[in-house]
C-alpha positions as CSV (number, residue, x, y, z in Angstrom):
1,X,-138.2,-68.5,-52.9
2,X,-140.0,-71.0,-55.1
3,X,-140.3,-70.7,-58.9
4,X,-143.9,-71.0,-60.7
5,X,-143.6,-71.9,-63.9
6,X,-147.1,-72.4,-65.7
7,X,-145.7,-73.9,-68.9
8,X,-147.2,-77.1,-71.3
9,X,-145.3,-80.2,-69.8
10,X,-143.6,-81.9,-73.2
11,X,-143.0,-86.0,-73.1
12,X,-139.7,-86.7,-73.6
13,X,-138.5,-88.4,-77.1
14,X,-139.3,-92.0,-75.5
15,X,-139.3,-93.9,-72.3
16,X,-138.5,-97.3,-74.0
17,X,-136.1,-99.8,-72.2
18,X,-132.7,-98.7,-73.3
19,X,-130.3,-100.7,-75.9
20,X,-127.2,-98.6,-74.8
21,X,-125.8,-96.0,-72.5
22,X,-126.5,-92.6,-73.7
23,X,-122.4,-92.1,-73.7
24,X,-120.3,-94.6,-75.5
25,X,-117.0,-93.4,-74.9
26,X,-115.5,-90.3,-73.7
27,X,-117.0,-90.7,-70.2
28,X,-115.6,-90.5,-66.6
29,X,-116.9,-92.2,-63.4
30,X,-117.6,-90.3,-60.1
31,X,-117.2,-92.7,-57.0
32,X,-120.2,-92.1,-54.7
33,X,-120.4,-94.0,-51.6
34,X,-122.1,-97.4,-51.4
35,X,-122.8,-100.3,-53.7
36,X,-124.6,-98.8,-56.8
37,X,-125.2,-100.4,-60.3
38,X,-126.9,-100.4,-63.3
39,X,-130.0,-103.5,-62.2
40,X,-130.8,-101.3,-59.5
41,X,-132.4,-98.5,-61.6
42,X,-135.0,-98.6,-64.9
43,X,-134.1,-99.8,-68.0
44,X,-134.6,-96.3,-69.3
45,X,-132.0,-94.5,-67.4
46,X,-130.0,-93.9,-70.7
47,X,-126.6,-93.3,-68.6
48,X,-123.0,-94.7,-68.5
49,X,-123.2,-94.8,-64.9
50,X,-126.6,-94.3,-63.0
51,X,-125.2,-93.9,-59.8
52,X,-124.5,-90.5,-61.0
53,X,-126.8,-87.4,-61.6
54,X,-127.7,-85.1,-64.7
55,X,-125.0,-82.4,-64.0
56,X,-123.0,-81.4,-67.0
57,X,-119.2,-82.0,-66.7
58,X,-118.2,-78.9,-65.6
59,X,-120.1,-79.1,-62.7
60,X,-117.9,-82.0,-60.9
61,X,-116.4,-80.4,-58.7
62,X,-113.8,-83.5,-58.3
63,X,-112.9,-84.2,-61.7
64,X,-108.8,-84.1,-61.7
65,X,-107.2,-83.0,-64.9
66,X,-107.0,-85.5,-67.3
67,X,-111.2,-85.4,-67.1
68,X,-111.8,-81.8,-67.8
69,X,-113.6,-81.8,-71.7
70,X,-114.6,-85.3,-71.8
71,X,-118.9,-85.7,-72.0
72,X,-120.6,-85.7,-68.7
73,X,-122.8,-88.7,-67.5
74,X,-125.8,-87.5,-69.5
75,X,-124.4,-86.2,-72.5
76,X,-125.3,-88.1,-75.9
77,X,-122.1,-87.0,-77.8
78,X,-124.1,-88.5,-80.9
79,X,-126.6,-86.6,-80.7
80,X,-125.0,-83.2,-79.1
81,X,-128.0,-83.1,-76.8
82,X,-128.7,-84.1,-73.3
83,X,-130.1,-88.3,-72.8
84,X,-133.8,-88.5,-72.5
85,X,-134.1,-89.8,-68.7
86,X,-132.8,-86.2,-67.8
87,X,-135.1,-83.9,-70.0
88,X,-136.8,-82.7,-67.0
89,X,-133.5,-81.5,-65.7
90,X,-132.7,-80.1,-68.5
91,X,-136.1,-78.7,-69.2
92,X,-137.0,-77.4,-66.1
93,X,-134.1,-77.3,-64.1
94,X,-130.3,-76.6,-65.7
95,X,-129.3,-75.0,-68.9
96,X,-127.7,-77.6,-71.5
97,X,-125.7,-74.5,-72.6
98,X,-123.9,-74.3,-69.1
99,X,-125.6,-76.2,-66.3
100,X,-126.7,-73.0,-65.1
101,X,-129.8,-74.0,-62.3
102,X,-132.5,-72.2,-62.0
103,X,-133.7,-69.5,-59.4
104,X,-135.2,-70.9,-56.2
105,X,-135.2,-74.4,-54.5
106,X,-137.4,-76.0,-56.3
107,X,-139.5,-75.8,-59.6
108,X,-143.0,-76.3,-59.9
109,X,-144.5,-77.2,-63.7
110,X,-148.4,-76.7,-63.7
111,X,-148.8,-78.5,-67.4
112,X,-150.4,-74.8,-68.6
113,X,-153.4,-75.9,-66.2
114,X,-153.5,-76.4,-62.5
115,X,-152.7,-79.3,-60.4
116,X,-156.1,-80.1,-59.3
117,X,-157.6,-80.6,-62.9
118,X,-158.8,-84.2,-63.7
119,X,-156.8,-84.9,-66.5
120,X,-153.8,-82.9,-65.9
121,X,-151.4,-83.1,-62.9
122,X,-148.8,-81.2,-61.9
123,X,-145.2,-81.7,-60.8
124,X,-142.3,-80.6,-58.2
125,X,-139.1,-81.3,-58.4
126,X,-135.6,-79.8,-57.1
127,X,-133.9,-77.0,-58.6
128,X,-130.2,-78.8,-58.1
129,X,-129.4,-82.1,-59.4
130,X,-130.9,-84.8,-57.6
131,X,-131.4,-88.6,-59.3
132,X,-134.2,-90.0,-57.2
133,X,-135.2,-91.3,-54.0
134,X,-132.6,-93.3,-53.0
135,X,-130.6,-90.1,-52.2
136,X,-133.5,-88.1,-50.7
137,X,-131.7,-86.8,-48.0
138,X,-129.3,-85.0,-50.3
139,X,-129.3,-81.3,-49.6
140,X,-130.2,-80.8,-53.3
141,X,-133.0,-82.8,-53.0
142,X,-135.3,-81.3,-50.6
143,X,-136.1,-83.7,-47.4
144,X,-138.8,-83.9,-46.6
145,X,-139.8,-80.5,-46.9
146,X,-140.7,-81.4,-50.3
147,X,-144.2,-82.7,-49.3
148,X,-145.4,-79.4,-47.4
149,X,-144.1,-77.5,-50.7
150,X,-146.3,-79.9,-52.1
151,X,-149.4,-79.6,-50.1
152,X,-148.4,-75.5,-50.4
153,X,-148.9,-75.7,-54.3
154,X,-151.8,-78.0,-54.4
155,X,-153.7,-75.3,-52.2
156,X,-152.6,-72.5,-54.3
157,X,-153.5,-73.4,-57.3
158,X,-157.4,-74.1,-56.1
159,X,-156.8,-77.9,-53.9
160,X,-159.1,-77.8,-51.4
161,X,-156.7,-79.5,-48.6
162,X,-160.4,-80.4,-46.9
163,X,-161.8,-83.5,-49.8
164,X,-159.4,-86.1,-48.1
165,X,-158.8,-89.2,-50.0
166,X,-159.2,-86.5,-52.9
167,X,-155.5,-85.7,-53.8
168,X,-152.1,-87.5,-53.9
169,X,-148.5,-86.8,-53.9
170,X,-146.5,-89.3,-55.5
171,X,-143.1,-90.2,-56.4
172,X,-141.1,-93.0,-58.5
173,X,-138.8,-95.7,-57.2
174,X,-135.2,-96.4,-58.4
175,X,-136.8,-98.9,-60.7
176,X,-140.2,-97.7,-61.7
177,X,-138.9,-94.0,-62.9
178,X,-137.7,-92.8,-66.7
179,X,-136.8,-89.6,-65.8
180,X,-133.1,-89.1,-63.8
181,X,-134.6,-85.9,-61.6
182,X,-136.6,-86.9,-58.5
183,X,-140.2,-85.2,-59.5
184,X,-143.3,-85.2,-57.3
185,X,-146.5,-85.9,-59.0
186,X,-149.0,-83.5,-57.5
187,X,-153.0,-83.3,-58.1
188,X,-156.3,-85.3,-57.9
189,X,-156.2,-89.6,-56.9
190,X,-157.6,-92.1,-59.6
191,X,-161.0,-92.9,-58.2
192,X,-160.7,-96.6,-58.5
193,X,-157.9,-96.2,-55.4
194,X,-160.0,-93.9,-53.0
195,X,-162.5,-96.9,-52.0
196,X,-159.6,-99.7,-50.9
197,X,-158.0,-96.4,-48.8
198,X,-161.1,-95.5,-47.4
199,X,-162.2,-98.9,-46.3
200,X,-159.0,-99.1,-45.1
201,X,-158.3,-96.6,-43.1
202,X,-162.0,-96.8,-41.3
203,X,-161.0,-100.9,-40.7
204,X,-157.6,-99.4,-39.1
205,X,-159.4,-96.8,-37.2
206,X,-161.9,-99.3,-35.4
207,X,-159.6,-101.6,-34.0
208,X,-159.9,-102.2,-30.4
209,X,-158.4,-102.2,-28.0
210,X,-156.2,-99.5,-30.2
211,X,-156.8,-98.5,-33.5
212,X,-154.0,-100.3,-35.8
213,X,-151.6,-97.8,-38.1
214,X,-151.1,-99.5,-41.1
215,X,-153.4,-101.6,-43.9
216,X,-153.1,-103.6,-46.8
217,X,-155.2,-103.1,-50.2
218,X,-154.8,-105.1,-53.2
219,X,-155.2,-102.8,-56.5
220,X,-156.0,-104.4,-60.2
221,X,-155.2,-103.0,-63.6
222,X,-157.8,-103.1,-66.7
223,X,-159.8,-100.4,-68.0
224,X,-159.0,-98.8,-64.7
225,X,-157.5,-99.1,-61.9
226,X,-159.6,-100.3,-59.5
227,X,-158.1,-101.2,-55.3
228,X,-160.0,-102.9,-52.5
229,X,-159.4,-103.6,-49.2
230,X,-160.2,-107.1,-47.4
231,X,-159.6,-107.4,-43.8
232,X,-159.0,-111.3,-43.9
233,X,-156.4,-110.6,-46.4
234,X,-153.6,-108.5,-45.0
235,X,-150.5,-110.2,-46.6
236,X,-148.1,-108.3,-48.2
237,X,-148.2,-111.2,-50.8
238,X,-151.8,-110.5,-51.0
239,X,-152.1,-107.2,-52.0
240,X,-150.5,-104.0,-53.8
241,X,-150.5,-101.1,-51.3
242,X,-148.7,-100.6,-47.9
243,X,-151.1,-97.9,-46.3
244,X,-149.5,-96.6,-42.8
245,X,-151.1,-93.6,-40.7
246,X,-149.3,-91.5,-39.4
247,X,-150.4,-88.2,-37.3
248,X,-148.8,-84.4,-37.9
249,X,-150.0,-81.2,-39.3
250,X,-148.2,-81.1,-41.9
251,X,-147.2,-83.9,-44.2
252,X,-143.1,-83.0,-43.6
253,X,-144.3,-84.3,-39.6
254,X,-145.5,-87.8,-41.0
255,X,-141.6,-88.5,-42.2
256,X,-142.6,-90.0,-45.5
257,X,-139.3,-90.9,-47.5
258,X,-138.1,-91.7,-43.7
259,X,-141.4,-94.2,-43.6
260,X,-141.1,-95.9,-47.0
261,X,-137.1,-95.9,-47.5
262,X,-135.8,-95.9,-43.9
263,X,-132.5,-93.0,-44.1
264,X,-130.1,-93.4,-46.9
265,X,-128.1,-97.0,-46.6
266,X,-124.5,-96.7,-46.1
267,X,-124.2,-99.8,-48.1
268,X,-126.1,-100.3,-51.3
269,X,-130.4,-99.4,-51.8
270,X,-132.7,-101.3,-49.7
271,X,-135.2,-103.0,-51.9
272,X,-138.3,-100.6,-51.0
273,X,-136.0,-98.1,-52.3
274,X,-135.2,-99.7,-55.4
275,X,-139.1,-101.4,-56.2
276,X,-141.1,-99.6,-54.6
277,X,-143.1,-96.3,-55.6
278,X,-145.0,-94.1,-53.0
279,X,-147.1,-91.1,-51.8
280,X,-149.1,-89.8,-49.5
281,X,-152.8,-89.1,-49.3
282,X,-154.7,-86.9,-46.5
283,X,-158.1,-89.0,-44.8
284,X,-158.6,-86.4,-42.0
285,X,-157.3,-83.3,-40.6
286,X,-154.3,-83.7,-39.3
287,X,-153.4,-87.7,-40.3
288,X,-151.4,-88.7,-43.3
289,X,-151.7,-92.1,-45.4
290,X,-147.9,-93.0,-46.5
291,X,-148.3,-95.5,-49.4
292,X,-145.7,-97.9,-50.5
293,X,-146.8,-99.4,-53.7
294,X,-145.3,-103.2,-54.0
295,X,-143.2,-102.7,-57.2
296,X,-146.1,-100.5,-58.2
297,X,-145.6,-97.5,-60.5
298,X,-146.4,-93.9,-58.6
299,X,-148.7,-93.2,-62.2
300,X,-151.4,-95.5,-61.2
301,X,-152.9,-93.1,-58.6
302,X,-153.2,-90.6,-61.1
303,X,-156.5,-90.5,-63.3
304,X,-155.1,-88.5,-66.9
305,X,-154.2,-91.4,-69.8
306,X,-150.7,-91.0,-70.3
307,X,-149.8,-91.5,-66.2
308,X,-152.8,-94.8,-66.9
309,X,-150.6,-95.8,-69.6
310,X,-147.1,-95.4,-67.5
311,X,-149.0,-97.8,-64.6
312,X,-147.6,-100.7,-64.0
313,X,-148.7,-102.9,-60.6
């Protein structure tokens, strides 16, 4: 069962490179597998150890006894209040009373509108505690099941699944996001991005003797953003978008995370996973574009001022 919510979305205090951990002392380290540290994530992930999640410190379930009372990872003891790269947990998602998580799988927080408005967007993000992407295969996290939730959402709240290139779900690398909850952005693409896609994806298309699955469009930043696509220029070092085509009917069947980020490493964060943002955009019936922005920011597709002002290419 899912919970609506259909609440004004609230910025959090700041998003500005951080000048400290968000706990200074009292603070314990959970040991997760692989090679995690602190360069691999945003500057804004207020944490002592961003490896770690937004759970309170009674929710470890493998703290031994000499932990038990000490501040969890995203605890500001100076402020008695949860860090600001985990408000949308705490907002949305937990209770900074008692951790308690909120009914269903996954929460869905309309911004008081609807996801398909064009200067509102919408977002969906796990119920559970669940940093980011480069632990999407976490059971708390969703899989990719998230994206068909997505596409679910966007239809019910009046998304005609019909306008391709007209809509976009979108989510943060480790080093482009502020906020320590993996959150979907759901709702209507920037128009500036819908001509370098579409050109795109016809160029793909009309390759003989086979149509060819991926593309390359190079996207600027001014007044807008603005994206293009030149078939005599299909460098990576030459552009700003990965666009791949992949076939299913449903997004879950195009594999996105699987696409961009490869399974989870054993070892530490490939660098896609740590640089670079994605989403995926539908150009036909049955056919998915999975975009991997090159160290580009999941906010430029979206067309409302503050995700414009979050964009960063």
């Amino acid at each position: 069962m899912l919970l609506f919510l259909a609440v004004v979305l609230p910025s959090p205090a700041h998003s500005a490179p951080c000048l400290e951990p968000c706990v200074t002392n009292q603070n314990f380290v959970v040991q997760l597998p692989g090679k995690l540290d602190s360069t691999m994530f945003s500057k804004s992930a207020c944490l002592v150890d961003p490896s770690v999640d937004c759970r309170l410190a009674n929710e470890f379930f493998n703290r031994n006894s000499a932990q038990q009372g000490l501040a969890a990872n995203a605890w500001s003891n100076q402020a008695n209040n949860y860090c600001d790269s985990c408000f949308l947990y705490f907002a949305y998602c937990a209770s900074k009373q008692g951790g308690t998580i909120a009914p269903g799988a996954l929460t869905f927080v309309t911004n008081g509108k609807n996801p398909v408005s064009p200067t509102e967007h919408a977002l969906l993000m796990p119920n559970k505690p669940c940093r980011g992407v480069e632990v999407w295969q976490d059971a708390f996290c969703g899989d990719e099941q998230i994206w068909d939730v997505a596409l679910a959402l966007y239809t019910a709240n009046k998304g005609d699944p019909t306008k391709y290139f007209d809509y976009v779900f979108a989510v943060n690398s480790m080093r482009k996001r502020t906020q320590h909850q993996l959150h979907m952005h759901v709702g209507l693409i920037t128009s500036g991005v819908k001509p370098g896609l579409s050109d795109g994806y016809k160029w793909a298309k009309a390759q003989k003797p086979s149509p060819a699955t991926s593309s390359l469009i190079a996207c600027t930043k001014s007044t807008a953003v603005q994206c293009t696509f030149d078939a005599s220029k299909q460098m990576a070092t030459q552009n700003t978008i990965r666009v791949t085509i992949k076939p299913g009917d449903a997004p879950s069947a195009a594999q996105p995370f699987n696409t961009v980020y490869g399974p989870i490493a054993p070892t530490a964060p490939n660098d896609a996973t740590k640089f670079n943002s994605m989403a995926v955009v539908a150009p036909a019936a049955n056919e998915w574009l999975v975009l991997q922005l090159l160290n580009g920011a999941a906010e430029c597709l979206l067309p409302d001022a503050e995700s414009f002002g979050k964009c960063s290419l």
